[in-house]
N, C-alpha and C positions, 0 to 999 in steps of 0.2 A: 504494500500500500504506500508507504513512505517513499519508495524506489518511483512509483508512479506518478506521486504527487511532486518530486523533483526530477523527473525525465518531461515532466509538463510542462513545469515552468523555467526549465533550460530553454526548452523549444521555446516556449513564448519571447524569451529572450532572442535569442539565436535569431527567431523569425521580424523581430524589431529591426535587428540592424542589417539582418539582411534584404530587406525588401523595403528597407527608409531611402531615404537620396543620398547620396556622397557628401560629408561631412568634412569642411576642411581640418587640419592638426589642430588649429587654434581656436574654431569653434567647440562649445559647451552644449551638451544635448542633456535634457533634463529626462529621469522616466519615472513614472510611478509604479508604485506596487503597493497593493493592497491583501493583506493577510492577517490574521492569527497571531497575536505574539504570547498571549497570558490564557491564565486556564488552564484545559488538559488539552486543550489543540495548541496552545503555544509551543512544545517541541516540534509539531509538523509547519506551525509558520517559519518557524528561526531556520529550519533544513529548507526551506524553499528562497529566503530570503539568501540562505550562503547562497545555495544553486546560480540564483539569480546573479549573486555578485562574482560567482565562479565563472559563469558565462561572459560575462561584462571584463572580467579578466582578461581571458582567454582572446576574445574577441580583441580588445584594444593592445594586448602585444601581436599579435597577428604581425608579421615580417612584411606582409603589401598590404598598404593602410587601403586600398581602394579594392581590397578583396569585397566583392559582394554576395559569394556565396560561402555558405561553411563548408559547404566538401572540397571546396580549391583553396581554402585558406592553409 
């Protein structure tokens, strides 16, 4: 369940930057994310929230800034 609910919201990620316009180095792009943090769902918001920042990661060291797809990044 956990696995699923952060293979979702990687995508969601993934799918932002992939399919948003070309952003130059020096522009700042703002994203929300709405989740879970407290309670008994607050450990499934905080694993989505990494997710999401592990995407955003990954994404912005990317070696060709003007990569638009993740499978050629």
């Amino acid at each position: 369940m956990n696995t699923t609910i952060r293979s979702i919201a990687a995508a969601v990620a993934m799918a932002a930057f992939a399919f948003s316009a070309p952003v130059s180095a020096q522009q700042k792009i703002k994203i929300g994310f709405i989740s879970t943090f407290s309670g008994r769902q607050g450990v499934m918001g905080q694993y989505m929230k990494e997710s999401v920042e592990l995407a955003i990661e990954q994404t912005s060291s990317s070696p060709t800034s003007a990569c638009r797809s993740p499978r050629r990044c």
